[in-house]
N, C-alpha and C positions, 0 to 999 in steps of 0.2 A: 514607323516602319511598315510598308506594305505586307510583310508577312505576318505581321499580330492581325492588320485591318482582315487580310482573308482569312486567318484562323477564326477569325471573329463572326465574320460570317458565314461560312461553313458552318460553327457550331451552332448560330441563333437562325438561321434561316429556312424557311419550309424547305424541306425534302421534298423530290417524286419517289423515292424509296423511305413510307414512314415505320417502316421495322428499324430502321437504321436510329431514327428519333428516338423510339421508343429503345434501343440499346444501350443510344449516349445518357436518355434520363434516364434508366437503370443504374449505370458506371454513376452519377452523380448521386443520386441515393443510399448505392450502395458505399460508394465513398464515406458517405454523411453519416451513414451508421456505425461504419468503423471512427470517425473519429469520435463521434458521442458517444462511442461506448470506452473511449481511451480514455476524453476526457473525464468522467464520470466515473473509471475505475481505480484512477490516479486520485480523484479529488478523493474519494472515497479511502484510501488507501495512507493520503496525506490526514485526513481525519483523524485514523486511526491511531495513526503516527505520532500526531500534535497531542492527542489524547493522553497517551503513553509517554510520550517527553512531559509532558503538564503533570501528570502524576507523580511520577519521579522525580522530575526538579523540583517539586513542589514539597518532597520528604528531604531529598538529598542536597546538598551545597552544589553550587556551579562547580568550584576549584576544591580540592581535598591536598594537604603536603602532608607527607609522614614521612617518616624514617626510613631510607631504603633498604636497611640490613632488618627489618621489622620491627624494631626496638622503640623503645619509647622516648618523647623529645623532653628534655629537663628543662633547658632555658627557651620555651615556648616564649615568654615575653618579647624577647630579644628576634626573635624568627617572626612573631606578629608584627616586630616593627619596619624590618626586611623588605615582608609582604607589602605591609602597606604602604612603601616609601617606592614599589615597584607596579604595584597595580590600581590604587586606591579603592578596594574593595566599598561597598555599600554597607559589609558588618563583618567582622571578622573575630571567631573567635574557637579557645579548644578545644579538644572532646576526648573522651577516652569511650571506649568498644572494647567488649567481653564476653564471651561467654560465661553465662552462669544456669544453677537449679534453681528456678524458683517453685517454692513449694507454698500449697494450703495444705489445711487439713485432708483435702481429698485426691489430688493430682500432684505430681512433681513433672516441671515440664523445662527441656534444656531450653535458654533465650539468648538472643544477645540484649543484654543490658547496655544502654549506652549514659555515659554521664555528660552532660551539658550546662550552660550556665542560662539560669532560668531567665535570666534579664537580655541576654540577646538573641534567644532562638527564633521568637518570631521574626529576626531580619537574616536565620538560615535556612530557615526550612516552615512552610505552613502547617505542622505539623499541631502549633497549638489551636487556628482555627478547624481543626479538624477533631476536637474534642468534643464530643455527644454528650459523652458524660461526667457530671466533675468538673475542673478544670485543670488546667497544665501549669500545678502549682507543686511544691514539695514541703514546705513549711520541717523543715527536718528540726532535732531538737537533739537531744545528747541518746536517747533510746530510740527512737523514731525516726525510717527519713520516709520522704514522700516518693512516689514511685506513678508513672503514668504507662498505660498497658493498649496494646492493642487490641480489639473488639474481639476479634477470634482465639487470642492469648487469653483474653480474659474469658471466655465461654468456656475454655479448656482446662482452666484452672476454676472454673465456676467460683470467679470471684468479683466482688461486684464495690462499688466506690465506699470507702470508709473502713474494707474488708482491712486485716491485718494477714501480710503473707510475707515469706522466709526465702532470702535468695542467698543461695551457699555459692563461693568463689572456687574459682578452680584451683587458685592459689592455696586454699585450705585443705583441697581432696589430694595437693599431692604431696603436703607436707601428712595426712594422714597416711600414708602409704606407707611413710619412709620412720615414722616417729608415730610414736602414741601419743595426739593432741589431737583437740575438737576441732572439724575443719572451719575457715570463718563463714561466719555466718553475720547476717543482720535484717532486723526485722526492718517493714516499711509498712505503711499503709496506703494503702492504693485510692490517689487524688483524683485521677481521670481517666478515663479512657477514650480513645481515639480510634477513625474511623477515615484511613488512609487511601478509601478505592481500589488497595493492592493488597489481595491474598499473602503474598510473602511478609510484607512491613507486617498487617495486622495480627499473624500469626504467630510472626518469630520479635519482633520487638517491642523493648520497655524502657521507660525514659528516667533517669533519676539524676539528682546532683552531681556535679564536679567533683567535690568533695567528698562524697559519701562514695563516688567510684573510689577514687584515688585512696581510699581508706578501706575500703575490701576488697580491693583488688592488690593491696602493696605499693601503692604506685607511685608514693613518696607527694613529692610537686611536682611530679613527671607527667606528662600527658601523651595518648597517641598518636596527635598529630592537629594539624590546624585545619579551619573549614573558613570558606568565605564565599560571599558571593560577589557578582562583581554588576556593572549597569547593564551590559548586554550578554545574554548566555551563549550569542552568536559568536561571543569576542571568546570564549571560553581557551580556545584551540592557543591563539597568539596569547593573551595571557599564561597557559601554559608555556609555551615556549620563553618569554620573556622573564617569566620564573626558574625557569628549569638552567638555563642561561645563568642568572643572578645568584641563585641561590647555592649552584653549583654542586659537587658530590655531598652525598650525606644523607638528601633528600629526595621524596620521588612524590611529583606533582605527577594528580590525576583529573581530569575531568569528570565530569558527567557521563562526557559518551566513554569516558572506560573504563566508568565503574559499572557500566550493562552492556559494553561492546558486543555480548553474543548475539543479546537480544535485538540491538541495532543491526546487526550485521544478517540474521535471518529475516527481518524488515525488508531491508533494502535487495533481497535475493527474489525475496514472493514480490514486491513490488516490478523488480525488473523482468520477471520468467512472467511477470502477468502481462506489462506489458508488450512484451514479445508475444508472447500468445494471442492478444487480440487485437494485435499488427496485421495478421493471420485474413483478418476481417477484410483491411485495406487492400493487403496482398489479393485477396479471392475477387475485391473491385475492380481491381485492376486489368482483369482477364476481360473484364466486361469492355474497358476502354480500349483493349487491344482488339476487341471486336469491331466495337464501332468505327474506331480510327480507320480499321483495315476494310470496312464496307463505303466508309466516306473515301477511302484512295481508290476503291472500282469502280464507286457510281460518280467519282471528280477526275476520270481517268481522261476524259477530253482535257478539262480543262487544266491538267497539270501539260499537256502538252503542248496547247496553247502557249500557258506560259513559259515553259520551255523554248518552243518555236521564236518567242520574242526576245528569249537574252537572257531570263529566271536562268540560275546557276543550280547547281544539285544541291548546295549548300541553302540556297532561298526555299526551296522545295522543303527541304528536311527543315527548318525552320518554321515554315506555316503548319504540319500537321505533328509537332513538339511543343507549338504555343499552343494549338487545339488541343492536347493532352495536359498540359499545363493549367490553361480553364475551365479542363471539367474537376482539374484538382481544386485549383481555385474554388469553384463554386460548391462544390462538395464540403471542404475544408470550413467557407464563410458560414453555411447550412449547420452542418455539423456540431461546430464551435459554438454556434446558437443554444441548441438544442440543448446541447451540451451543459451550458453555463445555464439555461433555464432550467432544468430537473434538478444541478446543484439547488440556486436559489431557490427550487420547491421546498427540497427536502430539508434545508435551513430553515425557512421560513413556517414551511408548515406541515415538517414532519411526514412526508406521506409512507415513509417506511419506519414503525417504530418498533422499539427493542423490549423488552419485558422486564423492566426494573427490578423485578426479585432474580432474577437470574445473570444479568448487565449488569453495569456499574453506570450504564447511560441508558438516556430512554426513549433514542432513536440512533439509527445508522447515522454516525458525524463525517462533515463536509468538511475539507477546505480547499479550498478553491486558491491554484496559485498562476498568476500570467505564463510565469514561464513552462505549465503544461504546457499551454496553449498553443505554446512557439515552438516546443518541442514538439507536439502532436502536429501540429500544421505545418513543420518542415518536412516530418515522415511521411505524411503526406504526399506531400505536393511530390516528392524524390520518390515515390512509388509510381507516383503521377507521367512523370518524365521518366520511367526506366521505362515504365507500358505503352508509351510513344514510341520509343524508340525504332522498333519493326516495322510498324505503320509507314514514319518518318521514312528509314530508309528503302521500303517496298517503294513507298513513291517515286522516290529522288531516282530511282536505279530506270525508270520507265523511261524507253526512247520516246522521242516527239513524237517522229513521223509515223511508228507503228499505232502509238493513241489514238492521233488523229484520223491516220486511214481508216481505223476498224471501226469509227463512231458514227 
């Protein structure tokens, strides 16, 4: 098309007016910087994101079913076989959660205790490679069960591997209320402690037997519910549904994202008000193209009536100086993108912003870098690109022939 060939030339060709050059490489730069800084805010932002999903999935199961009236499941076996006859999970298996008091000699501090089966937790949750101290064993015995603590739980109860410490059920404080009896209690001795990345886990929970919940808590062969995980965490959503489907009233399947939905959901807000915001940058570019465009339609004012004069349509007119606002998007955007993907790959590779590991949980600002910024940032773009033509486009198209021609 001869209207890309002159937009083309227009934009790469000497000027006799070089303010006009020096405006359009302005609009290009300043383009390039709005996108390098989308890209780079986003990638940044997806870091954080992956960080936090990695964390969390990494204590908590993909899929969670329990009871939808909150009650606890009896014939769990029968529901594990359900599950897995419906999603083929990678491990599936029950758990019971509770509050309880665990006390030492010096601190009494309210946790949730959770009880788990020590032989499959490593295929729910990494919870056991995340032992520092000890290990994520319980060796229980008829006096004795074993009990794993998180780092900050355990600094709070200043209790330390081998310690012996008292965790009272809630079961037992309400039958004391109501009846003069000893609430239940049962001693453990503390096998490990773990070091989860997350304030909350490390703070508020502790890991002990199936069995040993189910036996201070009341809880019969009843459990609260099943966990599993499955091959992709991506699949998490449609495996919900396909459960929830199947398994029908009684049950309420949850994922991952809803068992932190708030936290995802304040994520995804600062993620999108950031991007808008430094949209802002593009936007302010754009004022620059609207210049240049509109100095290239007075100093190409013969030659749009030249062309005119020979048959060019209004429509051909507005075409050549909307593809010229479209290439300095283009080249802005290619710039940009560059730049952009090169400052991630520094800061992956060689850290140039790092974080202070006593106070982080990381020990540089994390990347990840995904294509469809990319396409997403390079359409905004470019569509910022083309609304700043626009005026230029139709200043031009609206000029008579004969008046252009006369006055040049």
């Amino acid at each position: 098309m001869f209207e890309r060939f002159i937009a083309r030339r227009y934009l790469l060709s000497k000027r006799k007016v070089q303010f006009i050059t020096v405006i359009t490489l302005i609009s290009v730069i300043g383009l390039s910087v709005g996108v390098t800084a989308l890209i780079v805010m986003l990638s940044v932002f997806n870091g954080f994101n992956k960080f936090q999903v990695d964390t969390l999935t990494g204590f908590d199961p993909h899929i969670r079913v329990e009871a939808d009236t909150g009650s606890t499941v009896t014939d769990y076996a029968s529901l594990m076989g359900r599950i897995s006859a419906e999603t083929k999970p990678t491990e599936i298996a029950p758990y019971t959660i509770n509050k309880g008091v665990i006390s030492t000699k010096k601190n009494n501090i309210v946790a949730f205790v959770k009880g788990v089966d020590e032989k499959k937790i490593s295929g729910l949750s990494d919870v056991k490679e995340k032992v520092t101290l000890g290990n994520f064993e319980f060796r229980d015995n008829d006096e004795f069960g074993g009990i794993v603590l998180g780092n900050s739980l355990a600094a709070k109860l200043e209790a330390r591997v081998l310690d012996t410490i008292t965790v009272m059920s809630p079961v037992g404080m309400e039958k004391a209320l109501t009846q003069i009896v000893t609430p239940k209690t049962q001693k453990f001795i503390v096998r490990g402690i773990f070091d989860a990345n997350n304030r909350d886990y490390d703070k508020l929970y502790s890991f002990i037997s199936l069995p040993k919940s189910q036996s201070l808590y009341d809880l019969g062969n009843s459990v609260n519910g099943v966990e599993l995980r499955i091959g992709d965490i991506d699949d998490s959503e449609d495996e919900k549904e396909k459960l929830t489907a199947a398994l029908g009233k009684g049950y309420r399947v949850n994922t991952w994202y809803d068992m932190h939905e708030d936290l995802y959901s304040v994520m995804q807000v600062e993620r999108w008000t950031a991007f808008i915001v430094l949209s802002l940058i593009i936007a302010v570019a754009s004022f620059s193209i609207v210049g240049s465009l509109t100095m290239t339609v007075i100093e190409k004012k013969r030659d749009i009536g030249i062309l005119k004069a020979m048959g060019t349509k209004n429509s051909g007119i507005l075409k050549i100086f909307m593809f010229e606002g479209i290439l300095i998007g283009v080249y802005g955007t290619i710039l940009g993108s560059v730049l952009g993907l090169a400052i991630c790959l520094g800061q992956i590779y060689f850290k140039f912003y790092p974080l202070d590991g006593m106070v982080y949980s990381i020990d540089a600002l994390p990347v990840d870098i995904r294509y469809t910024d990319f396409i997403y940032v390079g359409l905004c773009a470019l569509l910022i690109s083309l609304l700043a033509s626009l005026y230029p486009a139709f200043k031009a198209a609206r000029q008579e022939p004969i008046k252009a021609i006369r006055w040049e």
